[in-house]
C-alpha positions as CSV (number, residue, x, y, z in Angstrom):
1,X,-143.5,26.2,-24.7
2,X,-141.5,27.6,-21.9
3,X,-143.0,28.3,-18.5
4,X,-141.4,31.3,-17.0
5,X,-143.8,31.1,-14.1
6,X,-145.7,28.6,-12.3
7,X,-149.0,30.8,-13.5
8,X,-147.8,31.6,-16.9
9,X,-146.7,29.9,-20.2
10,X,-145.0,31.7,-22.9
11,X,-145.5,31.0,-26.6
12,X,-142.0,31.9,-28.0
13,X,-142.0,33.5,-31.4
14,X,-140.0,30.2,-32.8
15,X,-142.1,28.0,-31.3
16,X,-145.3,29.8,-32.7
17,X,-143.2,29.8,-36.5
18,X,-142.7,26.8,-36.2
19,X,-145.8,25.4,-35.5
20,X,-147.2,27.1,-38.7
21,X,-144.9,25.9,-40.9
22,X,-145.5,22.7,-40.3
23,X,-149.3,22.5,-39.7
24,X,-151.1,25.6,-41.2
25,X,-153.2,24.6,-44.2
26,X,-152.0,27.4,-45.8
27,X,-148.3,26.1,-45.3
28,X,-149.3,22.6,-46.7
29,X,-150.8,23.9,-49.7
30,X,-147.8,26.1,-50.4
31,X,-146.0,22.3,-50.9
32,X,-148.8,21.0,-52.8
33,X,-147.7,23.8,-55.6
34,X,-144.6,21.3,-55.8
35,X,-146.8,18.4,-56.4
36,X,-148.7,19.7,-58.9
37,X,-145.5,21.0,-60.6
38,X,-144.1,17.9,-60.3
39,X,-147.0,16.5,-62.1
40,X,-147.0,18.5,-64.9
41,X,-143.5,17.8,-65.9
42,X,-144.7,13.9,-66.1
43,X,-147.2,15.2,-68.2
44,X,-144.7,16.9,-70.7
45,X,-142.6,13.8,-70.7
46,X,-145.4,11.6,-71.8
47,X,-145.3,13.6,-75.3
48,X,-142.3,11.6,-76.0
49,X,-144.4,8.0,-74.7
50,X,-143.8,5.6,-77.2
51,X,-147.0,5.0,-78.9
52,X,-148.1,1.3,-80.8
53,X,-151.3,1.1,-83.1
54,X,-152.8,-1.9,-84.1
55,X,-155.5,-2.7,-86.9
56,X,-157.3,-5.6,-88.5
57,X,-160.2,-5.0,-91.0
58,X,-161.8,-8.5,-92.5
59,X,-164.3,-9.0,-94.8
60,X,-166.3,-12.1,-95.2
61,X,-169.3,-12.4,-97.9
62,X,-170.5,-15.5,-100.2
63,X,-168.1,-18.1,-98.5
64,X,-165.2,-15.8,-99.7
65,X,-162.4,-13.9,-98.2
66,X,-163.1,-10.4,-99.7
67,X,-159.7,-9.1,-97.9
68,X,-158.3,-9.0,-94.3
69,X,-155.6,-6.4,-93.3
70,X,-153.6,-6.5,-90.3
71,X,-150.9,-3.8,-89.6
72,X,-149.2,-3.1,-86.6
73,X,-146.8,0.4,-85.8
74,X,-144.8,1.3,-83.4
75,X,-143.7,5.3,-83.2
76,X,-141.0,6.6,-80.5
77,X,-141.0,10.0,-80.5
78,X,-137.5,12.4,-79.5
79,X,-137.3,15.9,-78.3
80,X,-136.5,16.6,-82.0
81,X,-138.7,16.7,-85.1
82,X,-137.7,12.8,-85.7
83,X,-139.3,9.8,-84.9
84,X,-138.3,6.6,-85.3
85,X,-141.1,4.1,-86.5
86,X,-141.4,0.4,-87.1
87,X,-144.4,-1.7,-87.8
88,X,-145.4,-5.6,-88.9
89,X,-148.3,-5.9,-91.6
90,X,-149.9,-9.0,-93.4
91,X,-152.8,-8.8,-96.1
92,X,-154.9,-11.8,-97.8
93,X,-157.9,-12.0,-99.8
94,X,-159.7,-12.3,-102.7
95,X,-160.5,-8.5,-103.8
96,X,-157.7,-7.1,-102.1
97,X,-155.9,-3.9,-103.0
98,X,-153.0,-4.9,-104.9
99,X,-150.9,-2.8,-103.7
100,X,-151.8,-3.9,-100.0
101,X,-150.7,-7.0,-101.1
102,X,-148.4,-9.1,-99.0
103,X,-147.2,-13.2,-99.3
104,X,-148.4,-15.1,-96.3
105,X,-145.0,-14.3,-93.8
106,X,-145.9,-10.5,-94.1
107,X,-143.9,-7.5,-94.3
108,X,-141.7,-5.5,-91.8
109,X,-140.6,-2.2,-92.1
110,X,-138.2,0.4,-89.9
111,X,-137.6,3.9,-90.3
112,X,-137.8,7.4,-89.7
113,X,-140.2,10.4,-90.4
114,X,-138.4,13.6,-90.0
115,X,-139.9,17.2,-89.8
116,X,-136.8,18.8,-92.0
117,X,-138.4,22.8,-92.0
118,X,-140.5,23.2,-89.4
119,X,-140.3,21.8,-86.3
120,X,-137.0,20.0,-86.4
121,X,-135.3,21.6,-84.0
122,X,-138.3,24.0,-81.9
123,X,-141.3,21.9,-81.5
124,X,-144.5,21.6,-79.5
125,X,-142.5,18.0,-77.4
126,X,-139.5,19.7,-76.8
127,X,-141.0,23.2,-75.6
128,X,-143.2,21.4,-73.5
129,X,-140.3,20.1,-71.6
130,X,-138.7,23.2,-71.4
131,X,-142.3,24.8,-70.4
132,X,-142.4,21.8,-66.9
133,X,-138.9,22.9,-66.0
134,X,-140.2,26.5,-66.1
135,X,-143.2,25.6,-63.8
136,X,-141.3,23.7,-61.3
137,X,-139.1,26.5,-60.5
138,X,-142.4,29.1,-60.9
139,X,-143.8,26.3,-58.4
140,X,-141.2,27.5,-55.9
141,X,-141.4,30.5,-56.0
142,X,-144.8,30.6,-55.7
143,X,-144.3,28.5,-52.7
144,X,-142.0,31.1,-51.3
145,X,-144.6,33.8,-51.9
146,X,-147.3,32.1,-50.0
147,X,-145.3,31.3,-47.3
148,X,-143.6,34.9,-47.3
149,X,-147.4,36.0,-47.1
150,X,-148.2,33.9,-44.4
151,X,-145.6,34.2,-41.9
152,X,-145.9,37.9,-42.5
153,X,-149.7,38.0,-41.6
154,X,-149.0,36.1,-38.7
155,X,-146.2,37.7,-37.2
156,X,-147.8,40.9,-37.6
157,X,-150.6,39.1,-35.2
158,X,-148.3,37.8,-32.8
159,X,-146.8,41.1,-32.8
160,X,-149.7,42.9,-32.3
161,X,-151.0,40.5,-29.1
162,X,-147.9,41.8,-27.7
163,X,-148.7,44.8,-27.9
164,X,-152.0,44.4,-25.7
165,X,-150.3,41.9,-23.8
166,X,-147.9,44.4,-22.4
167,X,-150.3,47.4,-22.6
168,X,-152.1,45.5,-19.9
169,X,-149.1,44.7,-17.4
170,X,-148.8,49.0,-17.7
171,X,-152.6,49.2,-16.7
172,X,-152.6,46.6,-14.0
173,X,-149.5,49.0,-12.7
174,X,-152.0,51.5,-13.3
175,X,-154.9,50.3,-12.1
176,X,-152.4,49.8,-8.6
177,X,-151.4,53.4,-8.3
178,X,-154.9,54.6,-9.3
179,X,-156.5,52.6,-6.6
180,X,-153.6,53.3,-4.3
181,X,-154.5,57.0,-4.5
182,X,-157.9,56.9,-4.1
183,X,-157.4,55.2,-1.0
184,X,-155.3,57.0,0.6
185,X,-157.2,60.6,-0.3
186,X,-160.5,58.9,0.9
187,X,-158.5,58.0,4.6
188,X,-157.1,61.5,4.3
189,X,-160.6,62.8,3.6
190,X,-162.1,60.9,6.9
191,X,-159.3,62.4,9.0
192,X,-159.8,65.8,7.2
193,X,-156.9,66.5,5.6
194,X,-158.4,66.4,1.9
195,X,-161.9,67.4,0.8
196,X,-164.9,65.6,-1.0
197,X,-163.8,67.3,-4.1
198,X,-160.1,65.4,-3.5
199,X,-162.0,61.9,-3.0
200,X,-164.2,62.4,-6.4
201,X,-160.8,63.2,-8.3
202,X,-159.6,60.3,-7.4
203,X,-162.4,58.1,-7.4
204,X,-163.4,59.5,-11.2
205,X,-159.7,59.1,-12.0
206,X,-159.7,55.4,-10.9
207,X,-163.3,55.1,-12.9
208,X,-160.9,56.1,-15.9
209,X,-158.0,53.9,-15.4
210,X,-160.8,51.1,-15.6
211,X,-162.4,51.9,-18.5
212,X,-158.8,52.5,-19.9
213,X,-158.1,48.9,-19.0
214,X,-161.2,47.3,-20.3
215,X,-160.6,48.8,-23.6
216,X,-157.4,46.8,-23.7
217,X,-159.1,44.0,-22.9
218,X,-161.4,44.2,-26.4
219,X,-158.2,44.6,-28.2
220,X,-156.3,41.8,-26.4
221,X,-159.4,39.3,-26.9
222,X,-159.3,40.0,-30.8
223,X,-155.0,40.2,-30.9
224,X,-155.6,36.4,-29.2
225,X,-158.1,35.4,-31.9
226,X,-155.9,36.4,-34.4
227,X,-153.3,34.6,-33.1
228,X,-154.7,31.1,-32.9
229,X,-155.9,31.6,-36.5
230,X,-152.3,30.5,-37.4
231,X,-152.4,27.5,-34.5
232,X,-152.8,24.4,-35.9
233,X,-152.0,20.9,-35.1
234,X,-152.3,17.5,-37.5
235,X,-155.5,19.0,-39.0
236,X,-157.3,20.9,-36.0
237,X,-157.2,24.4,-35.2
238,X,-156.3,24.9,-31.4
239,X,-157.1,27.6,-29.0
240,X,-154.5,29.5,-26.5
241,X,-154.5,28.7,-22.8
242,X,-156.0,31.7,-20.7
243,X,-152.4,31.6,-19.0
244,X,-150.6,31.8,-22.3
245,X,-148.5,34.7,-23.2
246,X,-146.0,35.8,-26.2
247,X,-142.5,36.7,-25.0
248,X,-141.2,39.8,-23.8
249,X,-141.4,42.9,-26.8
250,X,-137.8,43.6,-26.1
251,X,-136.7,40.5,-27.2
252,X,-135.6,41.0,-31.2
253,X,-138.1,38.5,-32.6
254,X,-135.7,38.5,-36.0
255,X,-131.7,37.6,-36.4
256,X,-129.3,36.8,-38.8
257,X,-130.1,39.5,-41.7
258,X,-128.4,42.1,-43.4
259,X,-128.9,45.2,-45.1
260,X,-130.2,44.4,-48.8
261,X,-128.2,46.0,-51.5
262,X,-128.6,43.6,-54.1
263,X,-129.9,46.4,-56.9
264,X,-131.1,43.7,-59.7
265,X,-133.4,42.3,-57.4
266,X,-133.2,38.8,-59.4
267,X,-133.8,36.1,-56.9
268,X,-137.0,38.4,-55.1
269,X,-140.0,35.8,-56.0
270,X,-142.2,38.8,-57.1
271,X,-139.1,39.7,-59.1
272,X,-138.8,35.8,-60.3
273,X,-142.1,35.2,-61.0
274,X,-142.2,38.0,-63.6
275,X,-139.0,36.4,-64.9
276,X,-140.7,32.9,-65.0
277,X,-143.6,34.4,-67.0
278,X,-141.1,36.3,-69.4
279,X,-139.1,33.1,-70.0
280,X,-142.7,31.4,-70.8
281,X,-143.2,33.9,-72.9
282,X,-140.0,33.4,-74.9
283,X,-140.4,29.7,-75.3
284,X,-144.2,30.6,-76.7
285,X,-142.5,32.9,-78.9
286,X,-140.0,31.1,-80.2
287,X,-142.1,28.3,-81.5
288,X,-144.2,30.6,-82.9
289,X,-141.5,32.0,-85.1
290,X,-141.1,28.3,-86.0
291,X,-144.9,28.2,-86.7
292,X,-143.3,31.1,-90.0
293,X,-141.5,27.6,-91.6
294,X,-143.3,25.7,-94.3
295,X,-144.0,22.4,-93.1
296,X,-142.0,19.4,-94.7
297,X,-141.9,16.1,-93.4
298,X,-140.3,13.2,-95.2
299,X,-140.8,9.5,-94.4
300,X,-138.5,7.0,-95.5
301,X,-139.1,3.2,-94.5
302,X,-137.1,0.0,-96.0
303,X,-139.3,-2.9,-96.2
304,X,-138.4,-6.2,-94.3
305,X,-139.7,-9.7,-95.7
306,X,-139.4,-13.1,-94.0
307,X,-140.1,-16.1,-95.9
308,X,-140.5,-20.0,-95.1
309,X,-136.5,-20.7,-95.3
310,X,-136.1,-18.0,-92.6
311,X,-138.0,-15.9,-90.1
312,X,-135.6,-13.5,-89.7
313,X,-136.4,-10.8,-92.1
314,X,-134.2,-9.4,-95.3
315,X,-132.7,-6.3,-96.2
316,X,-133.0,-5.4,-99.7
317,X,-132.0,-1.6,-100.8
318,X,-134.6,-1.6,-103.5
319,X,-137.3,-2.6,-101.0
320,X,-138.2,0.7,-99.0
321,X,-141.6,3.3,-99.1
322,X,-140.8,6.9,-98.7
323,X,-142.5,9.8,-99.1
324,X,-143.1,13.5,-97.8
325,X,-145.7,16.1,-97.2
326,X,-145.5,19.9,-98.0
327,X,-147.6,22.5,-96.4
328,X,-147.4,26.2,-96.2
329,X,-149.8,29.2,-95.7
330,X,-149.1,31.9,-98.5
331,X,-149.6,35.0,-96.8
332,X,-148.7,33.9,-92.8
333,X,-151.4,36.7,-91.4
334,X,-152.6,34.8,-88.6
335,X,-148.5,33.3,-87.7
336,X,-147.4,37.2,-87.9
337,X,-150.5,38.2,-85.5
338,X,-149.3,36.2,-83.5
339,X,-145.7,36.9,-83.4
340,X,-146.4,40.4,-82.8
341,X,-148.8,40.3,-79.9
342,X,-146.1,37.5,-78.4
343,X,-143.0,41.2,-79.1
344,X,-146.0,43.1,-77.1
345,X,-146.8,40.7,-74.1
346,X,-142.7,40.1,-73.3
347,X,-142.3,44.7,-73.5
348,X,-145.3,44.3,-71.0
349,X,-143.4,41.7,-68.8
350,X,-140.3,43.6,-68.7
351,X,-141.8,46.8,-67.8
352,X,-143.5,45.0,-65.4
353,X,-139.9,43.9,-64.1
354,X,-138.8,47.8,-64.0
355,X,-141.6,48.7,-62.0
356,X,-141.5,45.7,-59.6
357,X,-137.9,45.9,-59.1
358,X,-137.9,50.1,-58.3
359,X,-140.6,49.8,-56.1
360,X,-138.8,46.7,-53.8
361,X,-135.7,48.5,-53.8
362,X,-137.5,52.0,-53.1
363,X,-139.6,49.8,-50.2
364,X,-136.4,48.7,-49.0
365,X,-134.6,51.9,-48.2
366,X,-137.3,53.5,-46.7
367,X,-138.0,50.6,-44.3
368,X,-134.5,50.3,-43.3
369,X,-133.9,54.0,-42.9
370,X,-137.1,54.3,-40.6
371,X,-135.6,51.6,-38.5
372,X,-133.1,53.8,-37.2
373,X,-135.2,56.6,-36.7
374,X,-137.8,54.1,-34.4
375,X,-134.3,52.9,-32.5
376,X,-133.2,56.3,-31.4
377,X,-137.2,57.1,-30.5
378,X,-137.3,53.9,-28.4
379,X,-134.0,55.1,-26.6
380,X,-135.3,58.3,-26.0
381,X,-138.4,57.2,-24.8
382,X,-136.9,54.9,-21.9
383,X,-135.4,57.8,-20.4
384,X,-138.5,60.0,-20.8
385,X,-140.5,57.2,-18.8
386,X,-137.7,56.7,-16.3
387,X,-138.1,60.4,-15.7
388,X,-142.1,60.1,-15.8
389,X,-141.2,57.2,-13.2
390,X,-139.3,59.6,-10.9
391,X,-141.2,62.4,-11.4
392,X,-144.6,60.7,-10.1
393,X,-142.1,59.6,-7.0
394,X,-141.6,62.7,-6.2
395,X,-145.1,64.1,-6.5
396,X,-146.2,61.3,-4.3
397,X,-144.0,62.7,-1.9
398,X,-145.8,65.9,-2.2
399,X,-149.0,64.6,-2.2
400,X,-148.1,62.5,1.0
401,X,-146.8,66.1,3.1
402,X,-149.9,68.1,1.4
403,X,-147.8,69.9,-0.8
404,X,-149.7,68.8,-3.8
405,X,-153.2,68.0,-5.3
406,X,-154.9,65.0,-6.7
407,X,-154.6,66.6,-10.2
408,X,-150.8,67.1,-10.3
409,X,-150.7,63.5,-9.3
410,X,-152.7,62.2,-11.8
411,X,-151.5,64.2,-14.3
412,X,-147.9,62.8,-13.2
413,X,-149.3,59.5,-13.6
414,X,-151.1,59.9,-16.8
415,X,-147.4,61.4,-18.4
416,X,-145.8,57.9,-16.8
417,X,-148.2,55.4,-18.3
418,X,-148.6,57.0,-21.4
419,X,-145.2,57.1,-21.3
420,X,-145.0,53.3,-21.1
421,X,-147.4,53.1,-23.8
422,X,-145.8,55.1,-26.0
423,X,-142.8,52.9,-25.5
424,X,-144.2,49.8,-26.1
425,X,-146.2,51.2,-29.6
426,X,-142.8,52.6,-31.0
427,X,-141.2,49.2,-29.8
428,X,-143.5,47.3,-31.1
429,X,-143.3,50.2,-34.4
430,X,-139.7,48.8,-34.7
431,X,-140.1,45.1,-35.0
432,X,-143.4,45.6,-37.6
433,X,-140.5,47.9,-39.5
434,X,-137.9,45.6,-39.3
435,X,-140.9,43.0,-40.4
436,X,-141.2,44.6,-43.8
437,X,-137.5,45.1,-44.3
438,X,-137.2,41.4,-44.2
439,X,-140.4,40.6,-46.0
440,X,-139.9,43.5,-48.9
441,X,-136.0,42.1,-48.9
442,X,-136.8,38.5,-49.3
443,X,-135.1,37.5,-46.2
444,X,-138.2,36.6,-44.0
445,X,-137.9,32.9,-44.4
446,X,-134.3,31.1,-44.6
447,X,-133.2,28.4,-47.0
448,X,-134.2,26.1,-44.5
């Protein structure tokens, strides 16, 4: 924080940014969305985990070996409707299966199943994959979305206590001149030179300029409570000095933006985000198209055996199991639901598109149009109060040689601070315009 004067500390708009960014709760769950993102591509990933099995059935009864079976697998899954498998089983007993049968080195086997129809090439693995990388840049831009929405809400509260910040510095100006006045017409009053009714004016005048002022005051103590909603530091709220100030409303709070022309819209996270969801949408339908393919897997293994001259085991062309499995629903009534409510919900995401993007760029114009419109107001009222200013001078000066009356005065000074007010609010008006131009444009918050 900067101290412009021994008795006051200003709270820079940068400094109060940056404080938020780094230690509003709102900020640090914006990152957790990154996290959790993060996460859920691991959790895609671990479809393609290789996965072993292992199982041993044994039966003892009368002092005989009925059977024992061990087998072993191991399956490696791809992206691809093929996985590679290889497994280790050995069989004994007296009532075993003969076709379980193996000699006492047991028998290896390698090879592949492959889904040749459906879900060869579009499966549930590899769509989950493409799903995580979805939802980590969805994860972003819902980041950018909460933090849009926050710095927004709380520059909108930092510029509204400057507004009752600098409302006040015009009533204590007021307040001055009001009490100044009443003064002097009570000593003119005591010498003779105004009447009673003169004093009361004034007096009920400066009874107004403080009731004026404690109004402000309500407004200011609610503008500063707003404010140090969005204080934070580590993980405790903290509270504004009583000396603590924003900086002066003149100051352009905002630099380094342009005028947005960019007509598509793309990279706008409400405009992404609808994007996301219609990309989600397009993977979902996709593998529901799949879902139309009759299922047809085929497994193919060669068998392996070791024996007591060697451990390493043999290769033998005629020693293999294969096999395959056919499936496929005959009239596809629940596969074609689905398909068509998949056409319905991407028509209803691209609308929604249409409508998102015409209402930015609609938002966008207008904001930027009114900016100028509050510039050339905000010129015009600096010279209006600088002729208020004069004005009241000069009707001072009349007061002073009894050329004038307690009301012309005050009505001088009532066109002079409202004047000053009206300054500030269109000022202030400017900033809150330029505020949405950024925030409607995407520009509120840099790369950085």
């Amino acid at each position: 924080m900067a101290h412009a004067q021994s008795d006051t500390t200003i709270l820079t708009y940068n400094e109060y940014l940056e404080n938020i960014i780094q230690y509003h709760p709102i900020a640090k769950k914006a990152d957790l969305k990154i996290k959790f993102a993060k996460a859920e591509m691991l959790s895609a990933k671990g479809n393609l985990d290789p996965e072993i099995y292992a199982d041993w059935n044994q039966k003892n009864f009368s002092d005989k070996l009925y059977y024992r079976q061990y087998q072993t697998k191991l399956k490696l899954p791809t992206r691809y409707g093929v996985d590679v498998v290889g497994g280790y089983e050995n069989t004994e007993g007296v009532f075993l299966n003969p076709e379980n049968k193996t000699d006492k080195f047991g028998l290896w086997h390698l090879g592949l199943e492959v889904n040749v129809l459906q879900g060869l090439l579009v499966n549930e693995r590899r769509t989950a994959l493409d799903q995580a990388k979805i939802f980590q840049d969805q994860a972003k831009v819902e980041q950018q979305l909460i933090l849009n929405d926050l710095i927004y809400n709380a520059t909108t509260a930092y510029l509204t206590w400057q507004q009752y910040v600098y409302f006040r510095k015009v009533l204590v100006e007021n307040e001055v001149i009001a009490d100044t006045y009443f003064n002097n017409t009570k000593e003119s009053f005591f010498s003779g030179e105004k009447t009673a009714m003169d004093t009361l004016e004034a007096y009920i005048a400066y009874q107004d300029v403080i009731s004026l002022t404690q109004k402000n005051e309500l407004g200011l103590i609610k503008s500063r409570q707003m404010v140090e909603n969005y204080l934070w530091y580590q993980d405790l709220p903290i509270e504004l000095q009583n000396n603590t100030i924003p900086e002066n409303y003149i100051n352009p709070l905002f630099s380094n933006y342009d005028k947005f022309e960019n007509a598509n819209l793309s990279n706008h996270p409400n405009i992404q985000s609808t994007i996301n969801k219609l990309s989600l949408l397009a993977l979902e339908q996709k593998l529901k198209r799949e879902k139309l393919k009759p299922k047809l897997k085929i497994k193919y293994n060669p068998l392996l055996a070791t024996s007591s001259n060697s451990l390493i085991p043999s290769f033998s062309v005629n020693d293999y199991k294969w096999g395959f499995n056919f499936s496929m629903p005959l009239l596809m009534r629940s596969e074609r639901a689905a398909i068509q409510q998949g056409e319905v919900k991407i028509q209803e995401a691209n609308l929604d598109i249409d409508q998102k993007r015409n209402e930015l760029q609609n938002k966008i114009e207008s904001s930027w149009l009114q900016q100028f419109v509050l510039q050339e107001q905000v010129v015009l009222l600096g010279k209006n109060v600088e002729s208020y200013r004069l004005l009241l001078e000069g009707e001072n000066e009349k007061f002073n040689y009894g050329e004038s009356s307690v009301f012309l005065l005050n009505k001088r000074q009532e066109k002079y601070i409202n004047g000053q007010f009206k300054l500030i609010e269109t000022s202030i008006a400017k900033q809150v315009e330029l505020l949405n131009f950024l925030y409607f444009s995407n520009q509120l918050i840099s790369d950085n």
